[in-house]
C-alpha positions in Angstrom: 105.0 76.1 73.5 104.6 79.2 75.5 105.2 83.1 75.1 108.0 84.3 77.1 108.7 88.0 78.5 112.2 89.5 77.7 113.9 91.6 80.0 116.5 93.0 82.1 119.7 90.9 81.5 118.2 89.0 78.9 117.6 91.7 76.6 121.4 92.0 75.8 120.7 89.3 72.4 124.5 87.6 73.2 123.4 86.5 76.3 120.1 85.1 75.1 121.4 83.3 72.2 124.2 81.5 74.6 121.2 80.9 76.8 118.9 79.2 73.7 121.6 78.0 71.7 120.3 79.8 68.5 120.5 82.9 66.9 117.5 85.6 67.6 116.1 87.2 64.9 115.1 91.0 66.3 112.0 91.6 64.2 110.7 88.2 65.9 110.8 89.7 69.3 107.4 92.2 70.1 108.0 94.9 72.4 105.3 94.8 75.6 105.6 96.6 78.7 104.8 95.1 82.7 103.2 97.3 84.6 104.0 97.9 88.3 107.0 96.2 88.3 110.7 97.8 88.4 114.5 96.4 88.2 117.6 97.5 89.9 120.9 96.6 89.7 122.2 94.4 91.9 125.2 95.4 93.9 128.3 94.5 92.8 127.6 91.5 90.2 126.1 90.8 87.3 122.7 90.0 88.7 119.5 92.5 89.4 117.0 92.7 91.3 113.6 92.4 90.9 110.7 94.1 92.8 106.8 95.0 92.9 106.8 99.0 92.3 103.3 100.7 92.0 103.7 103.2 89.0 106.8 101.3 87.8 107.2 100.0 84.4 109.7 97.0 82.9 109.8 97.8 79.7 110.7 94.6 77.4 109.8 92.3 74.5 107.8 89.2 73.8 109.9 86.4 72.3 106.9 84.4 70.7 106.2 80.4 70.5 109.5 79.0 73.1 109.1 75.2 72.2 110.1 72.9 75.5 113.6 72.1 75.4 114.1 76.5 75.0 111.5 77.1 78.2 113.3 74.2 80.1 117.0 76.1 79.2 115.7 79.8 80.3 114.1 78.1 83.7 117.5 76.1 84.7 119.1 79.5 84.0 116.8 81.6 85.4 116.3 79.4 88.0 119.8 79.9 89.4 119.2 83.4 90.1 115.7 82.7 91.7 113.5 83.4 89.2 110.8 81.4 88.3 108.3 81.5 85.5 104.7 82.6 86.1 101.7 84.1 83.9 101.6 87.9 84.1 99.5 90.4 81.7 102.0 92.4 79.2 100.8 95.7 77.1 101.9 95.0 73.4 103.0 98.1 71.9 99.4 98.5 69.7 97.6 98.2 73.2 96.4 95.0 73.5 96.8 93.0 76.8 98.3 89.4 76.7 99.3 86.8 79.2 102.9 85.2 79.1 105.4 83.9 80.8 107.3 86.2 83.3 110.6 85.0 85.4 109.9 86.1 88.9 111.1 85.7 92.4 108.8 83.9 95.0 111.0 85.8 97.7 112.1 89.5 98.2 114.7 91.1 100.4 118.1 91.6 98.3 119.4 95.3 98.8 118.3 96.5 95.9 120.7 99.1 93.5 120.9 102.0 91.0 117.2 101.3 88.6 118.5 99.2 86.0 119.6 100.7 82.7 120.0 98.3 79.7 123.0 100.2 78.2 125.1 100.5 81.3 124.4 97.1 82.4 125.8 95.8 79.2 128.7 97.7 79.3 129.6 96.7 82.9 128.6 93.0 82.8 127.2 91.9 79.9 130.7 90.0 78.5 131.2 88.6 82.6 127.4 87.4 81.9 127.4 85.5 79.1 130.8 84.0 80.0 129.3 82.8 83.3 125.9 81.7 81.3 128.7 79.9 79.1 129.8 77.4 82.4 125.9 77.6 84.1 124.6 76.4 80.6 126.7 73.3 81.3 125.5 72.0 84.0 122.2 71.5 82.4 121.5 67.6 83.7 123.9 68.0 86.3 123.4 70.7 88.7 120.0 71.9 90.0 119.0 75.4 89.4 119.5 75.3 93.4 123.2 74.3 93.3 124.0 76.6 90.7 122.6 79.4 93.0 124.9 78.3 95.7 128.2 78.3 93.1 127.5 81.5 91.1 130.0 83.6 93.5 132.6 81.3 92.2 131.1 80.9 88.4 130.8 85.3 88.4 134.8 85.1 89.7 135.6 82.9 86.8 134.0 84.6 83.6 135.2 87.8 85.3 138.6 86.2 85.1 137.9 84.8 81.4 136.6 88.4 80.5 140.1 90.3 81.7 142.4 87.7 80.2 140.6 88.5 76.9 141.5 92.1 77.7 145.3 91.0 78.4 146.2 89.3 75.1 144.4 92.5 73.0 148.3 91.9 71.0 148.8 88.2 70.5 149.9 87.4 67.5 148.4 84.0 66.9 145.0 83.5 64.9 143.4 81.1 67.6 140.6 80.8 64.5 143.2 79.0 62.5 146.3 78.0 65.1 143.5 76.3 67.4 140.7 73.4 66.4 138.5 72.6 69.5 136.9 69.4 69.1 135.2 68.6 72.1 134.9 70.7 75.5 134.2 68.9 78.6 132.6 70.8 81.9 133.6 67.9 84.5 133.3 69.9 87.3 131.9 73.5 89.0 131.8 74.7 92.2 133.9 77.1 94.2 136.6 76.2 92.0 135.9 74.4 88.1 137.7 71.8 86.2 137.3 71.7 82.3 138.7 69.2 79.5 139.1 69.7 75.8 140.0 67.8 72.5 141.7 70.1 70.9 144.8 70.3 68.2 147.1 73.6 68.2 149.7 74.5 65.9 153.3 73.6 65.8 156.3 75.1 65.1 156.9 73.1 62.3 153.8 74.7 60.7 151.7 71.6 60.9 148.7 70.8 63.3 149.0 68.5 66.6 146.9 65.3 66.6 144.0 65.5 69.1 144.9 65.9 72.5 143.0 65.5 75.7 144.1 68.6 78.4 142.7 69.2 81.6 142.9 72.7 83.3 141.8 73.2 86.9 139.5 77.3 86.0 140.4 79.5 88.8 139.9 83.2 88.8 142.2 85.9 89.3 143.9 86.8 92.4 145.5 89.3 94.0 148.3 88.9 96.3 150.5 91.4 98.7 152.9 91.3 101.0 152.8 94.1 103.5 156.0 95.9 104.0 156.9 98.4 107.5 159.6 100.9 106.1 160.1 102.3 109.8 160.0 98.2 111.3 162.2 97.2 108.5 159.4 93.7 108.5 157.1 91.8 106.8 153.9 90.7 107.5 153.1 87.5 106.4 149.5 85.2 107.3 149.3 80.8 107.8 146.6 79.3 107.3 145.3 75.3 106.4 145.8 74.6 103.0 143.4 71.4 101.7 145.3 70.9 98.6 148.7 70.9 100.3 147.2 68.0 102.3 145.1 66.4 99.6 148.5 66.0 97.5 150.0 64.5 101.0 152.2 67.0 102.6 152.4 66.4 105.9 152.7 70.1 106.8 149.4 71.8 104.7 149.7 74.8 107.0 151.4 77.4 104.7 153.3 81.0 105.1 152.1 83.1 102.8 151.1 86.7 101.6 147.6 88.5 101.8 146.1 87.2 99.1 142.6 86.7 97.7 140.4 85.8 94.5 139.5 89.4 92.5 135.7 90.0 93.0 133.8 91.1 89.6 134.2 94.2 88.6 136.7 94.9 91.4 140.3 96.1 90.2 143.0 94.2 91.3 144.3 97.0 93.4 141.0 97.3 95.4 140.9 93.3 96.0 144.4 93.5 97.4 143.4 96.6 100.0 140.6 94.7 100.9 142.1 91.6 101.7 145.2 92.8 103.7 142.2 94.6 106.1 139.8 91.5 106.3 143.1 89.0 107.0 145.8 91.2 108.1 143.8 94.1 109.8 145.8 96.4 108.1 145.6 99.6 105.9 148.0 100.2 103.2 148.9 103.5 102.7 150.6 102.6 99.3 150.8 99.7 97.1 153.5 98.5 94.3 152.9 96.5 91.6 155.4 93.2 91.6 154.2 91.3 88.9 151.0 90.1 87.0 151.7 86.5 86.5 150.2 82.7 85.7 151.3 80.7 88.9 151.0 77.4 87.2 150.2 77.3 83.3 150.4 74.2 82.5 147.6 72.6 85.0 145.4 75.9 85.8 144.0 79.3 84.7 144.6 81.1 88.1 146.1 84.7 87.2 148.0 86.2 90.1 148.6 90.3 90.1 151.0 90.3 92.9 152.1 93.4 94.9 153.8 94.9 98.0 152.1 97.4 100.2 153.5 100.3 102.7 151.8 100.0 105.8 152.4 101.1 109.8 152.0 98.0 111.5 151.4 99.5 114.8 148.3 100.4 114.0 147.1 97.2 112.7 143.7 95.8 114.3 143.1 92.0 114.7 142.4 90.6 110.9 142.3 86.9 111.0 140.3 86.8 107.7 136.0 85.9 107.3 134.2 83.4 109.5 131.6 83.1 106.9 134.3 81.9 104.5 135.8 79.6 106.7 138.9 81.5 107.1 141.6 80.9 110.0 144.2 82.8 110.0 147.7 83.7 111.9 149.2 86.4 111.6 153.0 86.9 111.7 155.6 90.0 111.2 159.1 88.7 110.4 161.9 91.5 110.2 163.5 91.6 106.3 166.6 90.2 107.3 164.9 86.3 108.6 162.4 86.7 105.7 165.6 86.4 103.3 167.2 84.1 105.2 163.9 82.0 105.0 164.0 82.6 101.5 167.3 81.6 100.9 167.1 78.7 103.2 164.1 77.4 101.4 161.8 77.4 104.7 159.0 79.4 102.8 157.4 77.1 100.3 155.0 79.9 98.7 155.9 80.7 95.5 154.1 84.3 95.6 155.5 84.3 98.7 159.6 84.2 97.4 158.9 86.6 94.4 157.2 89.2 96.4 160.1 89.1 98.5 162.4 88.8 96.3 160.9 92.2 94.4 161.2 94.1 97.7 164.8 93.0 98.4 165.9 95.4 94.8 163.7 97.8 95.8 163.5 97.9 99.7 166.3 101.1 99.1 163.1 103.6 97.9 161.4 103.7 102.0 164.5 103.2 103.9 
């Protein structure tokens, strides 16, 4: 058994009991201090950074007496984000000097953040953490701390997702506690995308319970999508690119027409993802954008929520776009006047769903800019 140093991240007790599986009692935890050592945020998820700072001081507690299989959980976890345990002298709060276990980085170099402030962090990431900890806690026995690293984009996407669709159904009427009985959950699969299974029983209408059912769910995160509209042009802009799924499932044509659209980074608002992606793929800035819609695209097999829009923009201005090499993006760019996007539409040559309901949406409201 070893002592372990608290901080940081793990100081927030929900994330630390998802983490050891247990409740923590408070008045087991010591406060100690690390000298010459600092934390920062890191930018834009619900990492930090970690960094030798002379003067600096982490201020944390001692969580005494880990046994194995509770060391073993914190390194896989820790591990993921590149921190690795090693001996380091804390200052107990009475003064005396003891040597435990400290997770640490063996390499430096992330831009580094605001200093890290326990309150703010929690209040900004602590739910996205401990839903992500929730899916990386899964994968104990099989993922290394190594792969996780390379899927935590994706993992941060989806408990980010998971966190706002708790936000959305604040007025549901259903008590889940009593209308819901989960009996097994099933992590079969996490990467850029995830795939889950449960055992579960809901209610029915008639009052009584389901038998146990086995459901699948492909856990996608939330999107945004928009299709740029030129009042002046009276056209569209819409981008193709390869589609592996389309092909997977054996259509013979998986290059798709389609709006801007991308996954919602955390802590991003929709609106921002969808600005951001119609400049990376389309090369384009919007000078306004419309809410369409904020929609499930396909309940019954995934999670993916979709916050669709359509955006104002001069398309003479527009640079290249094409989307990011570094995320294996390819993409064409096309600008169709309104009149052949509806007769597409109505002709059933575009075979994006976002794609018909955005347009759709701007044919009762194209009036407003013309």
């Amino acid at each position: 058994m070893s002592d372990v140093f608290i901080c940081g991240p793990l100081m927030h007790l929900a994330l630390l009991e998802k983490l050891l599986g247990r409740a923590v009692v408070p008045d087991d935890l010591v406060t100690a201090e690390l000298a010459g050592r600092a934390i920062h945020d890191a930018p834009d998820q619900p990492a930090v950074i970690f960094c030798d700072q002379l003067g600096a001081v982490i201020s944390g507690m001692v969580m005494p007496l880990v046994d194995a299989n509770e060391l073993a959980s914190l390194v896989f976890y820790q591990g993921g984000y590149g921190l690795h345990p090693i001996p380091l002298p804390v200052t107990l709060a009475n003064g005396e000097r003891t040597e435990v276990q400290v997770f640490w980085p063996q390499e430096f170099g992330a831009a580094k953040g605001a200093p890290f402030t326990h309150r703010q962090w929690v209040a900004q990431w602590g739910d996205i953490a401990v839903a992500a900890a929730d899916e990386i806690m899964a994968q104990i026995g099989q993922l290394t701390p190594d792969q996780i690293a390379a899927r935590l984009p994706g993992i941060h996407i989806r408990a980010a997702s998971y966190v706002a669709a708790q936000a959305r159904s604040v007025g549901a009427t259903r008590d889940l506690t009593r209308d819901i009985v989960v009996h097994k959950r099933h992590r079969k699969y996490s990467n850029f995308f995830a795939a889950e299974e449960m055992d579960l029983q809901y209610r029915r209408y008639d009052g009584e319970m389901s038998k146990v059912l086995n459901r699948g769910a492909q856990m996608l995160g939330q999107a945004a999508v928009v299709l740029p509209y030129d009042p002046d042009a009276d056209a569209v802009l819409m981008v193709e690119q390869f589609r592996a799924p389309l092909f997977m499932g054996g259509d013979r044509d998986p290059w798709l027409w389609q709006p801007v659209a991308g996954l919602v980074d955390p802590g991003e608002p929709p609106e921002m993802a969808a600005h951001r992606e119609v400049i990376e793929e389309a090369g384009l800035e919007l000078s306004q954008l419309f809410p369409v819609a904020g929609v499930y695209s396909s309940p019954g097999a995934n999670s993916d929520f979709v916050n669709l829009f359509v955006g104002i923009g001069d398309f003479s201005t527009r640079s290249a776009g094409g989307g990011l090499a570094e995320e294996g993006e390819d993409i064409k760019v096309r600008i169709v006047s309104f009149d052949d996007l509806m007769q597409g539409v109505d002709q059933g040559i575009y075979r994006d769903m976002q794609l018909v309901l955005t347009s759709l949406w701007l044919a009762r409201h194209r009036h407003r800019w013309r």
